[in-house]
C-alpha positions in Angstrom: -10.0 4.6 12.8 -6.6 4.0 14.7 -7.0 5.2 18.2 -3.8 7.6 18.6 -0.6 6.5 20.3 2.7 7.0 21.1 4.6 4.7 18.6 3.1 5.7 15.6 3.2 9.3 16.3 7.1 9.2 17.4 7.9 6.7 14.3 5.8 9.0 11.7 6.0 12.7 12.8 9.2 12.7 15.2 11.2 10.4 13.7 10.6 12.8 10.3 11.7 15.6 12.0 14.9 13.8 13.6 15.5 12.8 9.7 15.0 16.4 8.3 17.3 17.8 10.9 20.0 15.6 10.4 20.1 15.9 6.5 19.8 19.4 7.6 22.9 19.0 10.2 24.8 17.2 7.3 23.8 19.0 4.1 22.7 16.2 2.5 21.9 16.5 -1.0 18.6 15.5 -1.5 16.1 14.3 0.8 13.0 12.2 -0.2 10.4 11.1 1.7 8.1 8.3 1.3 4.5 9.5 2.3 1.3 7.5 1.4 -1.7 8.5 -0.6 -3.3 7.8 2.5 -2.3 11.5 3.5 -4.2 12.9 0.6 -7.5 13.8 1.1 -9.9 11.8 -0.9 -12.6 13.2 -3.4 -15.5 12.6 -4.9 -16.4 8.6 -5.6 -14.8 7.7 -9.3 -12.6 10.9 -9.3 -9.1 10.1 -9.9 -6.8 11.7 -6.7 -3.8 14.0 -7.5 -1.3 15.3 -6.0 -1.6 18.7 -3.5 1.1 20.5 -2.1 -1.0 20.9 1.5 -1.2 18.3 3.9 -4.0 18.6 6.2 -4.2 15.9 9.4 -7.9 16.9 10.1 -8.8 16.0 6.2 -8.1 12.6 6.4 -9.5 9.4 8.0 -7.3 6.9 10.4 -4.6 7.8 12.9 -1.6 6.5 10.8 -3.3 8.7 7.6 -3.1 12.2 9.7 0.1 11.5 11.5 1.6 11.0 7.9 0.1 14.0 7.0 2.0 16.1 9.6 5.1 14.4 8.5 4.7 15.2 4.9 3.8 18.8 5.4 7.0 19.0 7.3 9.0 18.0 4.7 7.0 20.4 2.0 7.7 23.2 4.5 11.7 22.2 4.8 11.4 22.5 1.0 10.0 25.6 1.7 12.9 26.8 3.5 15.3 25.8 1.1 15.9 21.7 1.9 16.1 19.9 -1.4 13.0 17.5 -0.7 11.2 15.1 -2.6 7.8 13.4 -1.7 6.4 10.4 -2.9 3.2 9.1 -2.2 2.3 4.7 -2.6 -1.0 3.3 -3.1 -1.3 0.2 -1.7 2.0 -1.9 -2.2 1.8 -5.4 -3.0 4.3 -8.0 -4.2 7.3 -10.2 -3.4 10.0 -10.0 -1.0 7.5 -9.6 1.8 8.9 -11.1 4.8 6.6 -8.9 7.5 3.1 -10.6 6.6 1.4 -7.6 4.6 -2.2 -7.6 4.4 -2.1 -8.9 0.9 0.0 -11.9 2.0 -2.0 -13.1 4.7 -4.7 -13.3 2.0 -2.6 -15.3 -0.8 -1.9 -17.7 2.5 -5.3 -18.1 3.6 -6.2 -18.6 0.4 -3.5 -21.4 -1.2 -4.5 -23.4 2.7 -7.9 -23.0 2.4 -8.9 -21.1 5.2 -10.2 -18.0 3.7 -14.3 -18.3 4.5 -14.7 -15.5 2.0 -14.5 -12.6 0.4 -15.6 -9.0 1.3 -16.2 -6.0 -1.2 -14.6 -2.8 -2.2 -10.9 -2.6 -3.7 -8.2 -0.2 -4.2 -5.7 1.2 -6.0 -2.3 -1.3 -5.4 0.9 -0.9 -7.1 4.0 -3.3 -7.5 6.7 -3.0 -4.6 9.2 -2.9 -7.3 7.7 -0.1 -9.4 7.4 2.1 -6.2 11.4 1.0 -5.3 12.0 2.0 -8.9 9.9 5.5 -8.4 11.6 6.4 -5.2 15.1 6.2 -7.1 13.7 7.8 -10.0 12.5 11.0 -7.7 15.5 11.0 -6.1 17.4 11.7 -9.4 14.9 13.4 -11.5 12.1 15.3 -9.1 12.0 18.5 -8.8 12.4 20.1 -5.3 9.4 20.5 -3.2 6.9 18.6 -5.2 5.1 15.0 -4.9 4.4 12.3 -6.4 2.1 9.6 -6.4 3.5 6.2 -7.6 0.3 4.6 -8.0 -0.6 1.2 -9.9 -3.9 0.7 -10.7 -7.5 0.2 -9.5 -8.6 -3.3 -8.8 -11.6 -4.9 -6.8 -9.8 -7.1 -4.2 -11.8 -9.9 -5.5 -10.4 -10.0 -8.9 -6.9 -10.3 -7.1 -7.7 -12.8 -4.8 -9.5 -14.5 -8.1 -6.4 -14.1 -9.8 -3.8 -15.9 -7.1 -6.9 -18.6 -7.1 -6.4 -19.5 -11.1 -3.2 -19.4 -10.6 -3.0 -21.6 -7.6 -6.7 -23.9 -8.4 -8.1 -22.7 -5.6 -11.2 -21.9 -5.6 -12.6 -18.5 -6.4 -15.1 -16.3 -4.7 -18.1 -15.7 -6.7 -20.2 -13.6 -4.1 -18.7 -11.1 -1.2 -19.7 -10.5 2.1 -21.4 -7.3 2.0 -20.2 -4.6 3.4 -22.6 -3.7 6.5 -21.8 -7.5 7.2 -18.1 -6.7 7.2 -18.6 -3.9 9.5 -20.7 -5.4 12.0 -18.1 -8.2 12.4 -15.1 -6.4 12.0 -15.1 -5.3 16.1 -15.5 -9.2 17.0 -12.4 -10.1 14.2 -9.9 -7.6 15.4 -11.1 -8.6 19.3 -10.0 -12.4 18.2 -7.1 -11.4 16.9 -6.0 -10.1 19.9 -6.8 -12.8 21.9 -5.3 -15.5 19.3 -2.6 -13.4 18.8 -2.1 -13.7 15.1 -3.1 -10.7 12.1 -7.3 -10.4 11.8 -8.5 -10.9 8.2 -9.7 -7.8 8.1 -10.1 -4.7 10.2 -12.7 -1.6 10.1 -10.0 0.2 8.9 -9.1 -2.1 6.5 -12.8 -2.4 5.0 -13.4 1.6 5.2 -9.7 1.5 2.9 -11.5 -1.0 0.6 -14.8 1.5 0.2 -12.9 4.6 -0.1 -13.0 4.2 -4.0 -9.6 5.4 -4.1 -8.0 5.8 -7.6 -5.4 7.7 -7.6 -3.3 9.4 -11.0 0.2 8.6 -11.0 0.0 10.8 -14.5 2.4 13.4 -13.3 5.3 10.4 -12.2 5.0 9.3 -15.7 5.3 12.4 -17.3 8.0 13.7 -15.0 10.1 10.8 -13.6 9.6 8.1 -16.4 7.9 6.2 -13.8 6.3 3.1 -15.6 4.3 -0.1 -13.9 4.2 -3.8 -14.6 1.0 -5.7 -15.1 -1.1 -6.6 -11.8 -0.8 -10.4 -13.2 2.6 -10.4 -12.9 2.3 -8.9 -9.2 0.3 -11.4 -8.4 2.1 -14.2 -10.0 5.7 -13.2 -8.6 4.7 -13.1 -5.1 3.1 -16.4 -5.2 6.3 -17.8 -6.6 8.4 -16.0 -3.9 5.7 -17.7 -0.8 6.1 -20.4 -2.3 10.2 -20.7 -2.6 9.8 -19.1 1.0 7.8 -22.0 2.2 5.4 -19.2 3.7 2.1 -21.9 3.0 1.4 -25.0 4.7 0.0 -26.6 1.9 1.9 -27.6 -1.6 0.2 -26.3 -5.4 1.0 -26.5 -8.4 0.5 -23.0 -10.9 -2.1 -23.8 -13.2 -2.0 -23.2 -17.2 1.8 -21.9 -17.0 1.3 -19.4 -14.5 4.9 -19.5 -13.0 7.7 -17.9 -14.8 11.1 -16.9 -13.5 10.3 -14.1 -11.4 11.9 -10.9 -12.3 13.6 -8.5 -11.3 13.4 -4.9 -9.7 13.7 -2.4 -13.1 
């Protein structure tokens, strides 16, 4: 998935080793990296995903997942060599302050102005934006050189999320999902239309083979280690609705149903 090119290979591998030897160049203190769990390789359906402290390009799926990979295990082998280095690996980070149109936001728009046809299968693990800022700084103080961690949230079907914004928002929910050899078959014609149209497909093939992955991952040793802790996904879900809506990222106006909106809160 993800032909291979230039830019993400520079940003992701390159641009990691530029990083590593300036902090090098400079003796910086500590280094830490943000990877993705995407550079994990996955296991068995329904068994939770832990940390490893080998990070193989050919043992994962999707060009951005393997060049990760090489950048992570560049940083475990600067550890190696002495470089005080952190790693952290996000699942799938949702929430407010999004100002660059994540997957997850296109949904909540399509969604509040009613142009979201449906609703296809599968789900993932997603955590808070704000939990994973808070885990970063929290490695940065209390990790331990040369390990990971994985500052994970929770396992949801992305039904039940998209559910969720619709109860919040009276929109209307989806009962049934496109299944999934539906998906695939139109995913090729989507992502051509999005080039042509110019504006973000709906979904992707990479994006539905994410959503079937079954990946749950443990974010057991963050907690234990770093004091990493997550909020509820309803609050997620609720505080990034608020913050489109201040934002004026919808075309159409709602009004949160049964006292959905609340101040939205701030990073711990």
């Amino acid at each position: 998935f993800g032909k291979p090119d230039e830019r993400t290979y520079n940003i992701n591998v390159n641009g990691t080793k530029n990083m590593l030897q300036v902090a090098k160049t400079h003796h910086v203190k500590r280094f830490v990296y943000a990877s993705t769990v995407h550079a994990i390789p996955e296991r068995e359906t329904g068994k939770p995903i832990h940390e490893v402290d080998y990070f193989d390009p050919d043992a994962v799926h999707g060009y951005y997942a393997k060049t990760k990979a090489m950048a992570t295990q560049l940083v475990m082998e600067a550890a190696k060599e002495g470089m005080d280095a952190v790693v952290v690996h996000p699942s799938g980070i949702i929430g407010p302050y999004d100002y660059l149109n994540s997957h997850t936001t296109r949904l909540f728009r399509r969604l509040v102005d009613k142009k979201l046809p449906g609703m296809v299968s599968g789900g993932y693990d997603f955590v808070d934006v704000r939990d994973v800022a808070d885990g970063v700084i929290r490695a940065a103080l209390k990790g331990n050189a040369g390990e990971a961690y994985i500052l994970s949230g929770g396992y949801y079907p992305i039904r039940d999320i998209v559910n969720m914004a619709a109860r919040m928002t009276g929109r209307k929910q989806f009962n049934i999902t496109v299944p999934r050899f539906l998906a695939k078959i139109a995913a090729p014609f989507v992502e051509w239309s999005s080039k042509v149209t110019g504006t973000p497909p709906i979904f992707t093939s990479y994006s539905l083979y994410t959503l079937n992955s079954f990946g749950k991952f443990s974010n057991e040793k963050a907690r234990k280690a770093l004091g990493y802790t997550t909020r509820p996904i309803r609050e997620t879900v609720r505080d990034t609705l608020e913050f489109m809506k201040k934002s004026e990222q919808f075309s159409t106006s709602f009004v949160f149903q049964n006292g959905a909106a609340k101040t939205q809160t701030v990073a711990r």
